[in-house]
C-alpha positions in Angstrom: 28.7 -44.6 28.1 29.7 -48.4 26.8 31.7 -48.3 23.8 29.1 -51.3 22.5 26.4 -50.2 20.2 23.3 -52.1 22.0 20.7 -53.2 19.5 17.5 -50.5 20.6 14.1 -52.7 20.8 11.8 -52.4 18.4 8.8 -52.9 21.3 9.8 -50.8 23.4 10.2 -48.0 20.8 7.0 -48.8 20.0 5.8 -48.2 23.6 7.3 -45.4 23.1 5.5 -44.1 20.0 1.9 -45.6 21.6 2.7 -43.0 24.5 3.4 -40.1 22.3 -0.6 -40.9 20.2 -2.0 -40.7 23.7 -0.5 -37.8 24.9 -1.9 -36.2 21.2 -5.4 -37.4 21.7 -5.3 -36.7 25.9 -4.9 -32.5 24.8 -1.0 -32.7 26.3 0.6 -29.1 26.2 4.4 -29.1 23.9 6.8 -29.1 27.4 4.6 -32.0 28.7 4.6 -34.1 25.1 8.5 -33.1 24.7 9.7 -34.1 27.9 8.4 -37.4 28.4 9.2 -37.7 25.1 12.8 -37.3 25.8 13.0 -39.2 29.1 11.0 -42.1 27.4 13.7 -42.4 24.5 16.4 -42.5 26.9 14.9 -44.9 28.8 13.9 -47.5 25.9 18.0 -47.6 25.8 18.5 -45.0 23.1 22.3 -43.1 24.7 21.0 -40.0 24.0 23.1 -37.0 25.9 21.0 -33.9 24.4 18.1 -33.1 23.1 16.7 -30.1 20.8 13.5 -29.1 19.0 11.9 -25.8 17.5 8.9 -25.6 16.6 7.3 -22.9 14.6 4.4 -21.1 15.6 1.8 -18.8 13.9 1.7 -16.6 16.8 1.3 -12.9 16.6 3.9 -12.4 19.1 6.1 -15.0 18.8 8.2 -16.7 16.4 8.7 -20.5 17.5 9.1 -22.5 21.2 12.2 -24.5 22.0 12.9 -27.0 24.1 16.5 -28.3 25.2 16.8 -31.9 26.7 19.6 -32.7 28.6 20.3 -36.1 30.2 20.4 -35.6 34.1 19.5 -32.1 33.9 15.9 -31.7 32.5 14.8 -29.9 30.1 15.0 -25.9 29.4 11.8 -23.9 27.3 12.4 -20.6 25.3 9.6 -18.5 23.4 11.5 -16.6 21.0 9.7 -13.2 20.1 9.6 -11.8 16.9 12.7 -9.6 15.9 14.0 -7.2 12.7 17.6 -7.7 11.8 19.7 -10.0 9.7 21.0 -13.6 11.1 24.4 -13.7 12.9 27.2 -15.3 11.8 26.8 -17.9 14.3 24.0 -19.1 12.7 25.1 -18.6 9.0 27.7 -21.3 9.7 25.2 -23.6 12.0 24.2 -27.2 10.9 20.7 -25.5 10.6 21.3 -22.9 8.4 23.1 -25.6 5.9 20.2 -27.7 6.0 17.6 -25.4 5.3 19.7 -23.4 2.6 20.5 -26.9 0.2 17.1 -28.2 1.1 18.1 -31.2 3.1 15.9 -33.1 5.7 18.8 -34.9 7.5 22.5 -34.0 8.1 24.1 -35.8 10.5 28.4 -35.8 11.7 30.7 -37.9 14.1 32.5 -35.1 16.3 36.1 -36.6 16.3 38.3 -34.4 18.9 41.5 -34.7 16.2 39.5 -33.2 13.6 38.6 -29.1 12.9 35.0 -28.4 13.7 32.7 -28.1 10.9 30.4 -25.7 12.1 31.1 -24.0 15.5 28.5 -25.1 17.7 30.6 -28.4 17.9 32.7 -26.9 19.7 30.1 -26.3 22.7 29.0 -29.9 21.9 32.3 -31.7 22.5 33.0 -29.8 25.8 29.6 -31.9 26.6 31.0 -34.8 24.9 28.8 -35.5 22.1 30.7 -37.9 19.9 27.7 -37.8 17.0 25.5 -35.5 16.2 22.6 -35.5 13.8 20.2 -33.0 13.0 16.5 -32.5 11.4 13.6 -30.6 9.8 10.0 -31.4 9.6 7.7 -29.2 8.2 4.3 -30.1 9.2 1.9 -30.9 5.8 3.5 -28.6 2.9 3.7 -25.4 4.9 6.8 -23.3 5.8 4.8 -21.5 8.5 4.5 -24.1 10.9 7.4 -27.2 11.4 9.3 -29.2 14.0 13.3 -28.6 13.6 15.8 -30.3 15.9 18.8 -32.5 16.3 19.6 -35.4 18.7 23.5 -36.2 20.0 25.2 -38.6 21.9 28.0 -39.2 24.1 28.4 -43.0 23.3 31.9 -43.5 21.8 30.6 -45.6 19.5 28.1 -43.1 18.4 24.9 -43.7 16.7 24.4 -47.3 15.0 22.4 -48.1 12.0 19.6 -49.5 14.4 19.5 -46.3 16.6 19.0 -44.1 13.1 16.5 -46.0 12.2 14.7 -46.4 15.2 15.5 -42.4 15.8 14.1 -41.7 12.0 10.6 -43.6 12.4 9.7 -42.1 15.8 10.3 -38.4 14.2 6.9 -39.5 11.9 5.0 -40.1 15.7 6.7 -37.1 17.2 5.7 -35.1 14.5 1.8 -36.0 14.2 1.9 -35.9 18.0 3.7 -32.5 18.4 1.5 -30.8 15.6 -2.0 -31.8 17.4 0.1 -30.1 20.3 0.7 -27.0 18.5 -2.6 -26.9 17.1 -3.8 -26.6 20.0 -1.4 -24.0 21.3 -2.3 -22.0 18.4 -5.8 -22.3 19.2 -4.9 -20.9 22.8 -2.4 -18.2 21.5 -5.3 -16.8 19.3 -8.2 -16.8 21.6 -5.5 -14.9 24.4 -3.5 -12.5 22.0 -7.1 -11.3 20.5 -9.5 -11.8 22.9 -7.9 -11.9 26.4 -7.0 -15.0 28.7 -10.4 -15.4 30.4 -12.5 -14.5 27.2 -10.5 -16.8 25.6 -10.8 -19.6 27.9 -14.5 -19.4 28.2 -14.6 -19.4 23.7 -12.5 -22.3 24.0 -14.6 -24.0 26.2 -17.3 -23.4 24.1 -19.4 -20.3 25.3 -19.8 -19.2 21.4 -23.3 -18.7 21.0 -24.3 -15.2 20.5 -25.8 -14.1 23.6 -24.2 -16.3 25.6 -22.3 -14.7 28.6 -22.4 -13.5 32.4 -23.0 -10.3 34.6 -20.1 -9.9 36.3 -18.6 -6.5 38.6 -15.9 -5.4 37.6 -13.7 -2.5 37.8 -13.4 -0.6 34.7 -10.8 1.5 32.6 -10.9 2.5 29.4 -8.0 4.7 27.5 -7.3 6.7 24.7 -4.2 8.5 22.6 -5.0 12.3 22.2 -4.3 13.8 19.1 -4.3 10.5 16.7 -6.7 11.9 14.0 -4.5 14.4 13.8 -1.6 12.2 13.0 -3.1 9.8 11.0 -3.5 13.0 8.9 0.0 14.4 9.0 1.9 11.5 9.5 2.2 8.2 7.0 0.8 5.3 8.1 3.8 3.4 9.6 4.6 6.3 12.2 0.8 6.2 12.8 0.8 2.6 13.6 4.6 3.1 15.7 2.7 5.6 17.5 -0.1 4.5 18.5 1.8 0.8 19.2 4.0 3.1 21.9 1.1 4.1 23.4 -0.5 0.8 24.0 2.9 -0.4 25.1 3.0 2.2 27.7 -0.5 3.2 28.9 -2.3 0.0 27.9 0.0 -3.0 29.3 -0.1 -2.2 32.7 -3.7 -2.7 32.6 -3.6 -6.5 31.1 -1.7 -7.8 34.5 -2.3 -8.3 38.2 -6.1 -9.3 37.5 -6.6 -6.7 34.5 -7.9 -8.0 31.2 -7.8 -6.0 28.1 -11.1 -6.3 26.7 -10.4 -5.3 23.2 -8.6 -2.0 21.5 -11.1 0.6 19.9 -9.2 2.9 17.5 -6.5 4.4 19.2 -8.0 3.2 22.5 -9.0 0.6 24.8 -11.0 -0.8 27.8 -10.0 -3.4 30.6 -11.2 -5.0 33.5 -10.6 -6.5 36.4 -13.5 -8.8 37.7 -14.7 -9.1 41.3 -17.2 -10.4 43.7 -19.7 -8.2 44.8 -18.8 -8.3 48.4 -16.7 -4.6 49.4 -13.1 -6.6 50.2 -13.0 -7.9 45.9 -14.3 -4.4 44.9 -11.7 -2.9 46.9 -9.0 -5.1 45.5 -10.0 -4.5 41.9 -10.2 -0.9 42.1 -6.9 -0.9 43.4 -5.1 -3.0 40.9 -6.5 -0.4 38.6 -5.6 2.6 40.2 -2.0 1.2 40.5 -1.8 0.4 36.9 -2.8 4.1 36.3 -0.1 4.9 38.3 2.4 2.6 36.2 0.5 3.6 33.2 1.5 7.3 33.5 4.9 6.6 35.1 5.6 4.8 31.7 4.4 7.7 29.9 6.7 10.2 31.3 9.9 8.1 30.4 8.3 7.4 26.8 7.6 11.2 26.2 11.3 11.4 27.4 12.8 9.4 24.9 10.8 10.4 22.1 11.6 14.4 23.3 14.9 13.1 22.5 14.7 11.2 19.1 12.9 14.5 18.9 9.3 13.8 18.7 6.4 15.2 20.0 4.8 14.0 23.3 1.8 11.5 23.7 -1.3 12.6 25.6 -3.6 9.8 26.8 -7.0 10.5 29.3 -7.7 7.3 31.3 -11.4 6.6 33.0 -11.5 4.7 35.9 -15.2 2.9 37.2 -16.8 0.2 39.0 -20.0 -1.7 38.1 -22.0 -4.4 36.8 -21.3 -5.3 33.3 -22.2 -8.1 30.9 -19.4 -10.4 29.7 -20.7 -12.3 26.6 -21.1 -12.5 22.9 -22.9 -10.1 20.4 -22.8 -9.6 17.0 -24.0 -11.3 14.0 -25.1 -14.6 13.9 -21.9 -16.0 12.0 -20.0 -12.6 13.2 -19.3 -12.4 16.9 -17.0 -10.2 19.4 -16.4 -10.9 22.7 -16.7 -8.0 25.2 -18.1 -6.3 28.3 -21.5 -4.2 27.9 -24.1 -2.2 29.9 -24.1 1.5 31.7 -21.2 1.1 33.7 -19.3 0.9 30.2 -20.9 3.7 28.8 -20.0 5.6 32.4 -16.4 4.5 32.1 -15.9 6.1 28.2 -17.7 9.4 29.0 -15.3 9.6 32.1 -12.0 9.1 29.8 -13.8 11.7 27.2 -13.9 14.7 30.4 -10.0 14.4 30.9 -10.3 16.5 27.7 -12.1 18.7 29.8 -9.8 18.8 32.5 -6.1 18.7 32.9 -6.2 15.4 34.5 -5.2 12.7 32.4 -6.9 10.0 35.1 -10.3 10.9 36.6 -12.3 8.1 38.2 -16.1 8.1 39.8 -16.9 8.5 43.2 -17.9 4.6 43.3 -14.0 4.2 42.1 -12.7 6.0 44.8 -14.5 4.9 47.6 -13.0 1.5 47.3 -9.3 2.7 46.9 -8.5 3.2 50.8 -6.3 6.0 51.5 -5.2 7.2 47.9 -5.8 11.0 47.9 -8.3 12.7 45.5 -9.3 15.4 43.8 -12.6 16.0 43.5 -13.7 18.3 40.4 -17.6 18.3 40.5 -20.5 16.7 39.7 -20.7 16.1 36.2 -23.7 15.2 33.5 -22.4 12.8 31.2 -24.6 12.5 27.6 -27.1 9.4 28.4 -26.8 9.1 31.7 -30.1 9.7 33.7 -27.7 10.6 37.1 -24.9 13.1 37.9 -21.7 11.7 38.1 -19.1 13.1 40.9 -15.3 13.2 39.3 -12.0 12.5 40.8 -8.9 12.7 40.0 -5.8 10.7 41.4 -2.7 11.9 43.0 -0.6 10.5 40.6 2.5 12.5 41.9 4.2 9.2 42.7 3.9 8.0 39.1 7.3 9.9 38.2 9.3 7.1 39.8 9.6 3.9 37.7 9.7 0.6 39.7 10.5 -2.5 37.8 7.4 -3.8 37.1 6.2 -0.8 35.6 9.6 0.5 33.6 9.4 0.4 29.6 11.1 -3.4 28.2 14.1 -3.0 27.2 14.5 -3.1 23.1 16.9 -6.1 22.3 19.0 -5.6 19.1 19.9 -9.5 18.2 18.2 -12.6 17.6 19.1 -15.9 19.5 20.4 -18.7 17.5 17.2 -20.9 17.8 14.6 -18.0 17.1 16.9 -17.3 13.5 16.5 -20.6 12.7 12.7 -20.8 13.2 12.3 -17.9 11.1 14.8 -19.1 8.5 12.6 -22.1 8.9 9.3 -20.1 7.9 11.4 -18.0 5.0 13.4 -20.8 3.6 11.7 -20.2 0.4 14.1 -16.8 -0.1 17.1 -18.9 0.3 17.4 -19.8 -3.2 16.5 -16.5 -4.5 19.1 -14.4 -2.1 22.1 -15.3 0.3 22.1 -13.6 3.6 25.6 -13.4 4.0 25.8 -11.4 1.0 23.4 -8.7 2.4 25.1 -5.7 4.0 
């Protein structure tokens, strides 16, 4: 870059800031708002080199999003899960982590190659050859919860001139309004998917609300249950309950919220899923499929769960799946102001009184005739004819060959548990605690 610090126009920086309250008002999504964002700044003449912002999320699964801009090279996008454990030194000795810790909204550093580094990510910065470097945190109204954090560098020699600051420091006030009407709305997603499922939670946020409202839709069916947890909730204390019966969703129930699956909702210590079809034989047949492999991965997980909790020497965990195929309604009920979203009818009562008979047999999948009619050459079992409680008709039984379940392909092995926090996700939930800072020092902790 020039060694001449370029006055930066106030009108285009301005067209600049009328972009970002469009993309607010047109619904953009973060990576969208962010990246033009970025590419605009640079191209209104402001030398920037990199780019990075955090923002904090009320999620239930994740912590915060972040979003690195580099000039040339695009822009990367993390979602940083939520994680136990203390913050690494790394980050105890970040630009961040000073920030946040003596309360500062700016902090901003010429990197001069003859000079130690302050804090050790300059080092990474000046192989890049960021010259200055200044870095930022917004929370948005008077929360902790929710905030933009970030920093902008440059490779200029001259570094950053009073003009850029200031043009850099008012379009943080737009990027901020913008990006929290973006977040808002990501939050909005987030909450409709993580509790009521991506489709139910698509059709809520398009506004099918009204009690009553909904479809009849055929789908095939499963719903699952842990064995034993009454039991357990009365021997155990609650937390090993809940780590129990969150093992068992993790293993029997994910499987089932992929390849066309949707997890309904979670009953208890169990749960029901679909996977929606056409009523033409060929959608049926690739429904009841999808299921009857997720059954497979379902058990498969199982086995290496039991495993590992045989040796942290626990006791196993028995689960009886139902697997069906019918009509159901898809829609709202409840009370007026009250409302769940959910699948209804007979073929949901079928399903549940199918998963209650694998206490009756020692099968821990059985699936209806109907089921297993559309799942091509899968072998079966057949155990009978069985009258389920309030329903008129006998029901024929099946059970899967689920001898192939014992061999774990990648798709259906157990996640991997991941015993450190990246820099960015510490600092967004540094970000959200900051108010234990000035009662307890982390470095202190042992």
């Amino acid at each position: 870059m020039s060694t001449a610090q370029a006055e930066i126009s106030t009108i285009l920086m301005d067209k600049v800031a009328d972009w970002l309250n469009q993309s607010a008002l047109a619904g953009n999504d973060l990576e969208t708002l962010v990246k033009g964002f970025c590419e605009r700044l640079a191209a209104a003449g402001l030398p920037l080199k990199r780019v990075h912002l955090s923002f904090s999320m009320l999620h239930p699964l994740y912590d915060a999003l972040g979003f690195t801009w580099v000039r040339g090279k695009g822009m990367e996008v993390e979602g940083f899960r939520h994680k136990a454990g203390l913050p690494s030194e790394r980050f105890l000795t970040s630009p961040y982590y000073h920030l946040l810790s003596n309360k500062l909204e700016h902090l901003r550093r010429r990197l001069d190659p003859s000079v130690p580094s302050e804090f050790p990510v300059f080092d990474d910065l000046r192989l890049m050859g960021i010259t200055d470097y200044m870095a930022f945190v917004l929370p948005f109204s008077g929360s902790t919860s929710q905030g933009m954090m970030g920093s902008w560098s440059t490779d200029s020699a001259a570094g950053f001139s009073d003009s850029m600051i200031s043009a850099l420091l008012r379009i943080q006030s737009h990027l901020a309004i913008a990006t929290k009407m973006a977040v808002l709305t990501k939050l909005a997603d987030n909450m409709m998917t993580t509790y009521l499922g991506g489709d139910a939670g698509r059709r809520v946020l398009d506004g099918q609300i009204k009690r009553g409202e909904g479809d009849t839709i055929r789908a095939a069916l499963v719903m699952g249950d842990m064995r034993g947890s009454s039991r357990l909730a009365e021997t155990s204390g609650r937390e090993i309950y809940i780590d129990t019966l969150n093992q068992f969703f993790d293993a029997v129930a994910a499987p089932f919220n992929r390849k066309g699956g949707q997890i309904m909702s979670f009953i208890g210590d169990g749960f029901i899923a679909v996977y929606p079809c056409e009523r033409h034989r060929s959608q049926s047949e690739t429904a009841c499929q999808a299921a009857l492999a997720a059954a497979h991965k379902a058990t498969a997980r199982m086995v290496d769960l039991n495993l590992r909790r045989k040796e942290e020497g626990l006791s196993d965990i028995k689960f009886g799946i139902g697997l069906h195929v019918g009509n159901v309604m898809f829609g709202n009920v409840g009370l007026t102001d009250r409302l769940t979203f959910s699948v209804f009818g007979s073929a949901v009562n079928e399903v549940q009184r199918l998963q209650i008979l694998t206490k009756k047999y020692p099968h821990s999948v059985l699936a209806s005739k109907d089921f297993a009619s559309y799942c091509g050459d899968s072998s079966w079992l057949t155990l009978g004819n069985e009258e389920l409680p309030g329903i008129k008709q006998k029901l024929m039984v099946l059970s899967p060959d689920l001898s192939g379940a014992l061999a774990l392909d990648e798709d259906g092995a157990l996640e991997p548990i991941y015993d450190r926090m990246s820099d960015a996700e510490q600092v967004m939930l540094l970000h959200r605690d900051a108010s234990r800072l000035s009662a307890r020092d982390p470095r202190k902790l042992q």
